[in-house]
C-alpha positions in Angstrom: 31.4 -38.9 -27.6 28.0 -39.9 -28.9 27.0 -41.0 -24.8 28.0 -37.2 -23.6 26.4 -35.5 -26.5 22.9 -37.6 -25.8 23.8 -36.4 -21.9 23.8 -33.6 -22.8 20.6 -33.1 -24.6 18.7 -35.1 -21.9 20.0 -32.2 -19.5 19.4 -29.7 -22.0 15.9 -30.8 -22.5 15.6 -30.9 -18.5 16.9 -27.9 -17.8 14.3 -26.4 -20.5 11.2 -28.0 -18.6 12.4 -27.0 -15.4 12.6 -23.5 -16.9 8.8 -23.3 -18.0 8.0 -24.8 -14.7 10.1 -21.5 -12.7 7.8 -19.4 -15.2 4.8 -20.6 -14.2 5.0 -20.2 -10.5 6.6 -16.7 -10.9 3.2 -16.0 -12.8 0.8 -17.5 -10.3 3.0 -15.7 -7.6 2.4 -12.3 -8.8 -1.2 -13.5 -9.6 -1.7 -13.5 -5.9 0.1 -11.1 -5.0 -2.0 -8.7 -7.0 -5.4 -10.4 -5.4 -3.8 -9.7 -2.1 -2.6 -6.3 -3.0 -6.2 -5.3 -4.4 -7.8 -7.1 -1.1 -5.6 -5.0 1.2 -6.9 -2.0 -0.1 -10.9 -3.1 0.1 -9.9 -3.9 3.7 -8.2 -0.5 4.0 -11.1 1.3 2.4 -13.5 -0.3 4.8 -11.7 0.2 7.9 -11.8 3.7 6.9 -15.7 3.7 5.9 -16.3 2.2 9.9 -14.1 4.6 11.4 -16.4 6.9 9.7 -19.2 5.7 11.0 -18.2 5.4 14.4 -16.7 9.0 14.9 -19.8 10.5 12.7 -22.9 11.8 13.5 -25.2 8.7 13.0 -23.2 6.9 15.3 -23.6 9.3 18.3 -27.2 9.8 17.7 -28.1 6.3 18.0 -25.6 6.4 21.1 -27.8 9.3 22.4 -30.8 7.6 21.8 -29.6 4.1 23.4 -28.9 6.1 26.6 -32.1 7.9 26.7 -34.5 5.1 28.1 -31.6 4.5 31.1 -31.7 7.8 31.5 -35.5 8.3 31.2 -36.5 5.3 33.2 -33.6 5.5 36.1 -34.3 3.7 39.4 -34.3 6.0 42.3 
């Protein structure tokens, strides 16, 4: 009786270290999980910002501009 009560506590005590262990990777889990959560909406903010650019005004005046010389300065 005294062996399986001893047992016992040794899996008791086990079972309780193993426990804090489970906690502590759940917690670092959803630690990254928010970094990745916050760093897939910078991505999706900038994706958005060079879209902008691309489609706005800026960028077809400097595509204007860039075609000008060619356009200027034309072999014939």
């Amino acid at each position: 009786m005294r062996r399986s009560c001893q047992d016992l506590l040794e899996i008791k005590t086990e079972v309780a270290g193993l426990r804090k262990e489970m906690k502590a990777a759940v917690e670092l889990l959803q630690k990254h999980q928010s970094r990745i959560i916050a760093q897939d909406n910078r991505i999706e903010l900038l994706d958005q910002k060079i879209w902008g650019i691309f489609n706005g005004r800026v960028w077809k005046s400097l595509e204007t501009i860039g075609r000008l010389p060619r356009t200027l300065f034309k072999r014939r």
